[in-house]
N, C-alpha and C positions, 0 to 999 in steps of 0.2 A: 179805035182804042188800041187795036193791039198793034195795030203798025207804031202808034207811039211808044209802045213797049217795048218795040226792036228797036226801033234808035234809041232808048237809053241804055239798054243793055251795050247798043256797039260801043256809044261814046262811051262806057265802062271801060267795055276791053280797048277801047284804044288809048285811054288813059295808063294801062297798064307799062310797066316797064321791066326789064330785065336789072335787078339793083346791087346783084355781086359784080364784084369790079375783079376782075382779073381772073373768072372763074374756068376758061381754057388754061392758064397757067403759061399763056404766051409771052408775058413779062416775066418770067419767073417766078419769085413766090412774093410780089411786087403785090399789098392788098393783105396775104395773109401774115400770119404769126402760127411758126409750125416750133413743136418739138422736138422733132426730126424730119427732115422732110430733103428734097430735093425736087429740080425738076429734071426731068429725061425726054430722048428723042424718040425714044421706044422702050414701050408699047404706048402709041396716041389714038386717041378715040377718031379726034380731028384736029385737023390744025398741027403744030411740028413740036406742041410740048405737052407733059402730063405729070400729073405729080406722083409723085413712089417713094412713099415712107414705110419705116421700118420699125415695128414696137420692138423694144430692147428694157426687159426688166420688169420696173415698175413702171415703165410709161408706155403709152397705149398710139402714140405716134400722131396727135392730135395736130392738125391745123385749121384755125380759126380765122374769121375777119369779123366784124362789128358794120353794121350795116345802117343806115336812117331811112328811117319807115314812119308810114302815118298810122295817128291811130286806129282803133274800133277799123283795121281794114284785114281782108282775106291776103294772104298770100302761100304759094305755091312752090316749094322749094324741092327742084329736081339735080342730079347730075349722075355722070356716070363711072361706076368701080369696078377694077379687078383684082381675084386675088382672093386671099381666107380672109374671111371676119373684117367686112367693109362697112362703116356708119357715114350714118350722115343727118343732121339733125339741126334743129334751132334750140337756144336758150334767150332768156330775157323777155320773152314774148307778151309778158301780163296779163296770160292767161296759161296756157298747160303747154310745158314746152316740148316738143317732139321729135321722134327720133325714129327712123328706117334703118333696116341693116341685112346684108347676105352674110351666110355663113360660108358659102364658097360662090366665084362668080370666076370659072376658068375662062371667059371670054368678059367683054365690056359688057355690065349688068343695069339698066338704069334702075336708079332708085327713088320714092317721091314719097313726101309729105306735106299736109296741108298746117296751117294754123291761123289764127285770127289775131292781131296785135291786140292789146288792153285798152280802154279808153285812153288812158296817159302814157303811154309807151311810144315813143320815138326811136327807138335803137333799138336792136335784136343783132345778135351772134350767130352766126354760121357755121357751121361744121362739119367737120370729116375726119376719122381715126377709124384704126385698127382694134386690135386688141392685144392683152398680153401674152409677152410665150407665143405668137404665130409669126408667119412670114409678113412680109412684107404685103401693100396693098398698092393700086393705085386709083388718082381720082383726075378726072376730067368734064370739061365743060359742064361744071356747077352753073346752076342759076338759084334766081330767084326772082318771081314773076308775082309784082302784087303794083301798084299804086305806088307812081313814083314821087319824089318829094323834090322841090325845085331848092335844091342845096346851094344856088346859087356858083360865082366864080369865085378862084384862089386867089387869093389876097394879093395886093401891090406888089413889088419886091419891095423890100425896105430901104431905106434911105439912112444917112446920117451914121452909118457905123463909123467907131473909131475906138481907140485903145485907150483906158486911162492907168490905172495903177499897173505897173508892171513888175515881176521881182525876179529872183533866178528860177523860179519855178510855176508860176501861174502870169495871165493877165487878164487885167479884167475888161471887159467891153460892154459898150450901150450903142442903143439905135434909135430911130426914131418909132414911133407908134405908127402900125398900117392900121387902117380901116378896117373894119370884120374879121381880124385874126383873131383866133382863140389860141395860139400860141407861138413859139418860134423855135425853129433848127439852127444850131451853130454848129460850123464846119471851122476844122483845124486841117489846112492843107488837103484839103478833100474830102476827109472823112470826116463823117456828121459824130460827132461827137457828146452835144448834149442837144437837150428841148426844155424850154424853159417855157413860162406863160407872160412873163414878163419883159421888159426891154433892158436889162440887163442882166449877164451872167459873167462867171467869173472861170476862165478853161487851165486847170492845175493839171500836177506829174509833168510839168515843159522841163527840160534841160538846159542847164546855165547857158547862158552867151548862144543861143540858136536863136535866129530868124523863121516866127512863122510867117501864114498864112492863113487869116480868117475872112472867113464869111458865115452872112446869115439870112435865113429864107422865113416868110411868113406861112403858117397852115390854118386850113380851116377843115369843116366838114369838106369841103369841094375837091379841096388837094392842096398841093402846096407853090407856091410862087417860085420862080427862077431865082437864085442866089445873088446877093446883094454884091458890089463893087469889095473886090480884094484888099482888105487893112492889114498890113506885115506890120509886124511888133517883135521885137529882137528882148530876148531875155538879158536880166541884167547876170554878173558874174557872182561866184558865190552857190555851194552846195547844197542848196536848199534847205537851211537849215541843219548840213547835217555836217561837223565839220574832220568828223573821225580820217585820217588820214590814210588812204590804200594807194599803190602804185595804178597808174590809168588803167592796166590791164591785169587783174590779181586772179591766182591759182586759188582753189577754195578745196579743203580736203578732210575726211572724216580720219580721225586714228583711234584705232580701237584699244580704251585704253581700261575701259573696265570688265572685257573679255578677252575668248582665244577664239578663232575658229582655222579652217584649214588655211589662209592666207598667212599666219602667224605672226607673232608678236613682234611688235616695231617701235623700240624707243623710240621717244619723244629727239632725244639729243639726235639719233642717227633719220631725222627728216630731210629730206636737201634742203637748201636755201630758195629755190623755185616755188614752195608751198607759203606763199601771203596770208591765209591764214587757216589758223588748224582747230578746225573742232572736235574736240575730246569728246568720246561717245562709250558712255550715256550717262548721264543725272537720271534716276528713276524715283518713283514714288514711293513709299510705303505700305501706299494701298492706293488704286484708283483715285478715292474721292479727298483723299486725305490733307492735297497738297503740298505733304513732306518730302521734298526731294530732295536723295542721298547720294552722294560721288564713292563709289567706291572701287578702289585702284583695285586691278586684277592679279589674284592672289599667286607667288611663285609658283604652284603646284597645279597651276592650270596656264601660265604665261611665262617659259621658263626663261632666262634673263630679262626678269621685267627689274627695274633701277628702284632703288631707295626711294622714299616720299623726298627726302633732300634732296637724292638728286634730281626729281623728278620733277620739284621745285626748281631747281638750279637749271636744267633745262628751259623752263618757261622762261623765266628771267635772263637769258641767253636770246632766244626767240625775240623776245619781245626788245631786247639791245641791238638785232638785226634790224627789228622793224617790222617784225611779223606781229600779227595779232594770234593770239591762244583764247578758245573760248570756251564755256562749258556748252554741250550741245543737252538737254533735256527731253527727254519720250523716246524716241526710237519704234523700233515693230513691236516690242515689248512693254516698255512706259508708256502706258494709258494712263494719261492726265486728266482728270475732270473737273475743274475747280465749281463745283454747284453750288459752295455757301461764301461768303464774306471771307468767315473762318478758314476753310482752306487756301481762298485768294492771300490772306493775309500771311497762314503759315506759308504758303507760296515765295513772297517777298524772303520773308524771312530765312528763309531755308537755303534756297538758291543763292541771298547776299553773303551769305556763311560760307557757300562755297566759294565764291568768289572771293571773298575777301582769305578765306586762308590759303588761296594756290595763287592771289595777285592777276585773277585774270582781267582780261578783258572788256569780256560783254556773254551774250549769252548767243546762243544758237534755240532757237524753237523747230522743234521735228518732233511737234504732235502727230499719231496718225490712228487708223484703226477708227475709234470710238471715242475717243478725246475730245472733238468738235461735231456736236451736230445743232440743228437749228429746231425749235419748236416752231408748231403750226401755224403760230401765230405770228411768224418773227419771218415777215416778206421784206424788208425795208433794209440794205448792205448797210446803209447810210445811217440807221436808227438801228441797231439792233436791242432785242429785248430778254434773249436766251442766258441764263448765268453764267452756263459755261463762256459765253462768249462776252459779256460784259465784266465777269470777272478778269478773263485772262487780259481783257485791254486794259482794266484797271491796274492789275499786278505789272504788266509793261511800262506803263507810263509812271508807275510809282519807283523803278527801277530808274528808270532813264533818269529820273529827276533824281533822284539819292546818289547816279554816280556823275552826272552832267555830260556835259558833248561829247565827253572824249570814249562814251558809253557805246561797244559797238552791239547793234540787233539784227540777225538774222533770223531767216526764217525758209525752212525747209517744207513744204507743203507737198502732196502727190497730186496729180491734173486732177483727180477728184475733185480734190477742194476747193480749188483755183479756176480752169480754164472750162470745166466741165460746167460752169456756173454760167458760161454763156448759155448755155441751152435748158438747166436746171435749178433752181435755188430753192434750197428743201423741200419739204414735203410738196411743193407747188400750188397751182392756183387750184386743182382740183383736187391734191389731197395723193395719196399712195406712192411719193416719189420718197428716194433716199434720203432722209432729214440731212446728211453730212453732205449733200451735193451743195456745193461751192461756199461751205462753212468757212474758209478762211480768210470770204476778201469783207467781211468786217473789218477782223483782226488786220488785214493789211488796209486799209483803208483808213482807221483809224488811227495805225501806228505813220502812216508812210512820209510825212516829216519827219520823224526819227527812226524809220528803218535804213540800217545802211546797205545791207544787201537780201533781194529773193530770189532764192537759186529752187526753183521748182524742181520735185526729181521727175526727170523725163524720161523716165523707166517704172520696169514693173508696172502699165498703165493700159487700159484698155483703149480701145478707139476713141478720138474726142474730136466732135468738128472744131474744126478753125473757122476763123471770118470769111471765110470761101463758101460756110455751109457745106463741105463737103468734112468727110471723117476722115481722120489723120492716125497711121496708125505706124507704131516703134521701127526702128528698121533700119533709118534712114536719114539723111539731113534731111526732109523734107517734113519730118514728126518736128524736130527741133525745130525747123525754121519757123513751121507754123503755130504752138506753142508760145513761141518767143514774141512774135509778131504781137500774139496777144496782149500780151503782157505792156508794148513799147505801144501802141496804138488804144488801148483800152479798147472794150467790148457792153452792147448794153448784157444785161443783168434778165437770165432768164428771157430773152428774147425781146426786153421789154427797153422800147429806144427812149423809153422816158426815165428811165434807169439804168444810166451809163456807168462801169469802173473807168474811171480816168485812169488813163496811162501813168506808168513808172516811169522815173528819168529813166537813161540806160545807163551812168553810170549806179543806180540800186539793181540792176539784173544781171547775173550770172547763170551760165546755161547748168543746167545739173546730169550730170550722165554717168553712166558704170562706167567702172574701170578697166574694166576685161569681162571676160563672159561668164568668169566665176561669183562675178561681184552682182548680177543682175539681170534680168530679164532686159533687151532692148538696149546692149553692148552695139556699137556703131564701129568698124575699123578707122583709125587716121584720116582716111582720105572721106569719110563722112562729116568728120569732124571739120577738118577744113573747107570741106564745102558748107558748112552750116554757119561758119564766120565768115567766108568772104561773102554770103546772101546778105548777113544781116550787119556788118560793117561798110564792107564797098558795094552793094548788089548787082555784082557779078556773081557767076558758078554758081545760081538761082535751079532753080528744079519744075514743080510743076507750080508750085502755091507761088503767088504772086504777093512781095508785102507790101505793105503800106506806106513803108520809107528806109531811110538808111542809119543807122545807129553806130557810126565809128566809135563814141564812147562806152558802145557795151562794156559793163565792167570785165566779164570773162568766163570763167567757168570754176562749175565744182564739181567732185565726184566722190561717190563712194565704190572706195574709200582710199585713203593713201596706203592704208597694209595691201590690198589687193593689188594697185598698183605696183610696190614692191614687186610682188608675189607676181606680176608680168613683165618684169624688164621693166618699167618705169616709164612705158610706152603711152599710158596716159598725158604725163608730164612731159615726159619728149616732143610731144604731138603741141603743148602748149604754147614748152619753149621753143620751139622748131617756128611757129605762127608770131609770136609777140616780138620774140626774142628776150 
């Protein structure tokens, strides 16, 4: 009897399996989904990689995988941390989920927890974080040792890809149906770009008259199949929609027209002709929530040779007989915009077309920042958003564009907060305590980007932000701009989440955003930063350390704030433009 008792137990344990995938970190971070995270050569437990993340703020520097387990079964989840305040835990488990942790582990610490899956429970999460406010941690050779599950092989490659609708800015593609896929990866010239569950998607933000290259791969639980034979689809010609007229390469520039500060006052009339277009700064609110926004020209006794409204009038319409665009720019570091009712969105319209219509401008400039955009708890979805602020302002957008029609120009001034920093963030997050304004704006851009004509992100004043390297990019440098930029031409998924991709912008709607001088900003770059920031991401040549993703001769160009500070340096911004475009 009890020798039958020891061979069941073995064939237990030998039943068992090891069921994190990647959990040396010898593929990278190839398996998890980290918030910040990296992998390094040193310090390793074993083997030549280990992970080392860093909580910064409100994030806790979590990374995760999702694992398939059986049910009603024990499993044993170990691995090893260093460093302050190390976790390591399961969730999803359907029954009580667990969690181990050092408060300090100045050498390699192993850490262990048991748990028992739920009767119906197939899946459990894996994890490992820090905590907030400490140093950084690291983790190595995770497992998980319970009853393996026969997941079976990756799906066929797919067959039958080809292109159907095509326009100047998306195409759309189908495949054939594999066998046991639960879903599929499309790739645009390499990079995986969306995941669909269906056999056909549709890949937008392409640039007129370009030749891609797609492919596409089936996944399953198991992994994913080898990439499907290469379908090239050339865009057809035509702005996507958008048909506002700018020079290939346009100057983009703030003038500060309803203040002073120490750069000092610069008619509108004495602009060079080099500036494509000028945004007038600022439209301010009322109040916060009011959505009254008032233009008011800066008074002599604080901007002394500031021009007449006539003439100041007679300037725009001067501008605009050159072929420049004049736009009202709206919010600033000071106009906090919140549009949280109907009523404001609507005084919104209203407000703003009054200015327009009595200075004959343009279009508009959006340079919400601060507190203007942020996301509710509940509002995870770029693509769906549910926030007012942010439903109303795409409503007051779209009702604008329509009232003045194509020739209606929209930009939009964002800080990497809002934008790039969304690769790793999008609001409060899946767990709750992040920055509700982390990557607030690519609704707003997403929604509008058939009718945006330019996003010139400012690439200043901004903290550390990974690029698609996974590595942190920080002011300084062309290598902050390149990588940045990159983002923007390639898209990024959303929150780490590759099932929630931003499709790329054409490059002619991006312009790089940068200070003028070192008066104008935090994260001033001299000329020859500049120039090496355009020849990476138009010819990629004079490249750095970040490596992109392709080449963008149509970048639209650059903006800065602002054209007074400019002045106010020799005009070394502009020089530096027209020196590069000619």
């Amino acid at each position: 009897m009890l020798s039958g008792v020891t061979a069941l137990s073995s064939a237990a344990r030998a039943a068992d399996a090891d069921l994190a995938r990647n959990g040396g970190f010898e593929s990278g971070l190839d398996g998890w989904t980290c918030t910040s995270g990296t992998t390094v050569g040193s310090p390793v437990r074993s083997g030549g990689s280990a992970l080392k993340a860093t909580p910064a703020g409100s994030d806790n520097a979590r990374c995760a995988q999702t694992v398939t387990v059986k049910p009603d079964s024990p499993y044993t989840l170990s691995g090893y941390v260093r460093g302050s305040y190390a976790y390591l835990g399961a969730s999803g488990t359907g029954t009580t989920d667990v969690s181990t942790w050092t408060q300090s582990a100045p050498d390699w610490q192993k850490l262990t927890t048991t748990f028992r899956t739920g009767p119906s429970t197939t899946k459990v999460t894996i994890y490992t974080h820090g905590w907030y406010g400490t140093g950084a941690y690291h983790a190595d050779d995770i497992t998980l040792i319970g009853p393996g599950v026969d997941v079976g092989q990756p799906p066929a490659v797919p067959t039958g890809l080809r292109a159907g609708t095509v326009t100047s800015s998306s195409v759309a593609l189908s495949w054939s149906a594999v066998s046991g896929a639960t879903g599929y990866a499309v790739y645009r010239d390499g990079a995986r770009v969306q995941t669909v569950t269906g056999t056909s998607a549709t890949v937008t933000g392409l640039a007129p008259e370009t030749a891609y290259g797609f492919q596409v791969s089936a996944v399953n639980d198991a992994g994913e199949s080898a990439r499907s034979a290469t379908v090239t689809a050339t865009t057809t010609a035509g702005g996507g929609g958008n048909p506002v007229e700018l020079p290939p390469h346009a100057l983009v520039g703030y003038l500060h027209a309803s203040f002073a500060n120490g750069s000092g006052y610069t008619r509108l009339a004495d602009v060079p002709d080099s500036w494509d277009v000028i945004d007038l700064a600022f439209g301010e609110p009322t109040s916060v929530t009011s959505g009254d926004i008032r233009f008011d020209r800066c008074p002599a006794s604080e901007c002394p040779g500031v021009e007449s409204d006539a003439e100041f009038k007679a300037a725009i319409r001067a501008k605009q007989a050159a072929g420049k665009k004049v736009l009202i720019s709206i919010g600033g570091q000071n106009g906090q915009v919140q549009l949280t009712t109907t009523a404001a969105r609507d005084t919104f319209v209203s407000s703003v077309s009054k200015i327009i219509d009595e200075y004959g401008l343009d279009g508009l400039d959006i340079d919400f920042e601060g507190h203007s955009l942020s996301l509710n708890a509940d509002d995870t979805d770029f693509k769906n958003p549910k926030t007012p602020v942010i439903v109303n302002l795409i409503s007051a957008l779209k009702t604008l564009k329509a009232r003045y029609g194509d020739d209606f120009v929209l930009t939009m001034a964002p800080e990497t907060f809002f934008v790039q920093l969304g690769y790793q963030y999008y609001g409060t997050g899946q767990w709750g305590g992040q920055d509700p304004r982390a990557g607030a704006y690519l609704p707003v851009i997403h929604a509008m980007r058939d009718d945006l004509t330019l996003l010139h992100v400012q690439d200043y004043n901004s903290g550390p932000i990974m690029g698609l390297d996974n590595q942190y990019h920080s002011m300084g440098g062309a290598d902050f701009h390149i990588a940045m930029t990159d983002m923007l031409l390639t898209g990024f998924p959303v929150a780490g989440n590759q099932n929630n991709v931003f499709p790329p912008l054409r490059p002619d709607q991006v312009a790089i955003g940068m200070p003028a001088s070192t008066n104008a900003g935090n994260g001033h770059v001299p000329p020859a930063e500049v120039v090496k920031t355009l020849d990476c991401l138009t010819k990629k040549t004079n490249c750095g350390s970040y490596a992109t993703h392709g080449v963008w001769p149509g970048l639209r160009g650059l903006m800065t704030w602002s054209i007074n500070w400019d002045r106010y340096s020799n005009w070394e911004f502009q020089r530096t433009f027209d020196g590069y475009f000619g």
